[in-house]
C-alpha positions in Angstrom: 119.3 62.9 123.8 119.6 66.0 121.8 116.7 68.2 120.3 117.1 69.3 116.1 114.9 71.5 114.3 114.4 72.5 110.9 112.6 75.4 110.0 109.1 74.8 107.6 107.1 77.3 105.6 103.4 77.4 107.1 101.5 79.1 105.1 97.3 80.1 106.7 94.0 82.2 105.5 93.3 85.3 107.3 89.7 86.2 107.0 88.5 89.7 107.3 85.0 90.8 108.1 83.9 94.5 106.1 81.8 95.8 103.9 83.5 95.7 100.3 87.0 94.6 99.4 88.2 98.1 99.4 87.5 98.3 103.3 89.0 95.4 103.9 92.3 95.9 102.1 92.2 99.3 104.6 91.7 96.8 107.6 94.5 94.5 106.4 96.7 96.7 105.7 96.4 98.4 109.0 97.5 94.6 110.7 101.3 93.7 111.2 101.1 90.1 112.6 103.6 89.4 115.0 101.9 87.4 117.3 99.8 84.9 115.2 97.8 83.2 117.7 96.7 86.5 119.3 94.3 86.3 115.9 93.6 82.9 115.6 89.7 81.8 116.0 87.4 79.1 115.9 84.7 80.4 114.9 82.7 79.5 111.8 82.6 82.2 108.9 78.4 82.9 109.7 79.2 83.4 113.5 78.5 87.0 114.8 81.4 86.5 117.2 84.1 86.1 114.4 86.4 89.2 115.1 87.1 91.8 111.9 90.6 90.4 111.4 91.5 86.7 112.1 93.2 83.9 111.5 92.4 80.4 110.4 93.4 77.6 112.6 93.9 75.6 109.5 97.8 75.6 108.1 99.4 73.9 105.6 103.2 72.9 105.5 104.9 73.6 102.5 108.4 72.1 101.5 110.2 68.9 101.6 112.6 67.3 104.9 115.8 65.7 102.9 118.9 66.3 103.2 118.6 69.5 101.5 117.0 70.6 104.7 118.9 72.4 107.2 119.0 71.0 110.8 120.1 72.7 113.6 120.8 72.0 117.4 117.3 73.6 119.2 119.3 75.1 122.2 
């Protein structure tokens, strides 16, 4: 049997931890995501262990599988 895939648009919150919305702009914009999961973390927003810059485990998929959708063989 042969494996498809179709590619999705995930789209996520990224939290940042600072001390006004200036400094954390600075912090996000010093973060290029390339390897999402190195961010992602379960802790809650009150927990002292949250890191500066992080990821919520949360995602939502956005778009619709039809026909329109474009499959390909995952090989």
């Amino acid at each position: 049997m042969n494996v498809y895939r179709v590619d999705v648009l995930i789209c996520g919150t990224a939290y940042i931890k600072a001390s006004s919305k200036e400094v954390a702009q600075l912090i996000l914009d010093g973060h290029r995501v390339t390897e999402a999961h190195e961010h992602v973390s379960e802790h809650r927003l009150d927990d002292p262990k949250l890191p500066e810059f992080s990821l919520s485990p949360a995602m939502t998929l956005y778009g619709r599988f039809s026909a329109e959708s474009e499959i390909e063989e995952a090989a």
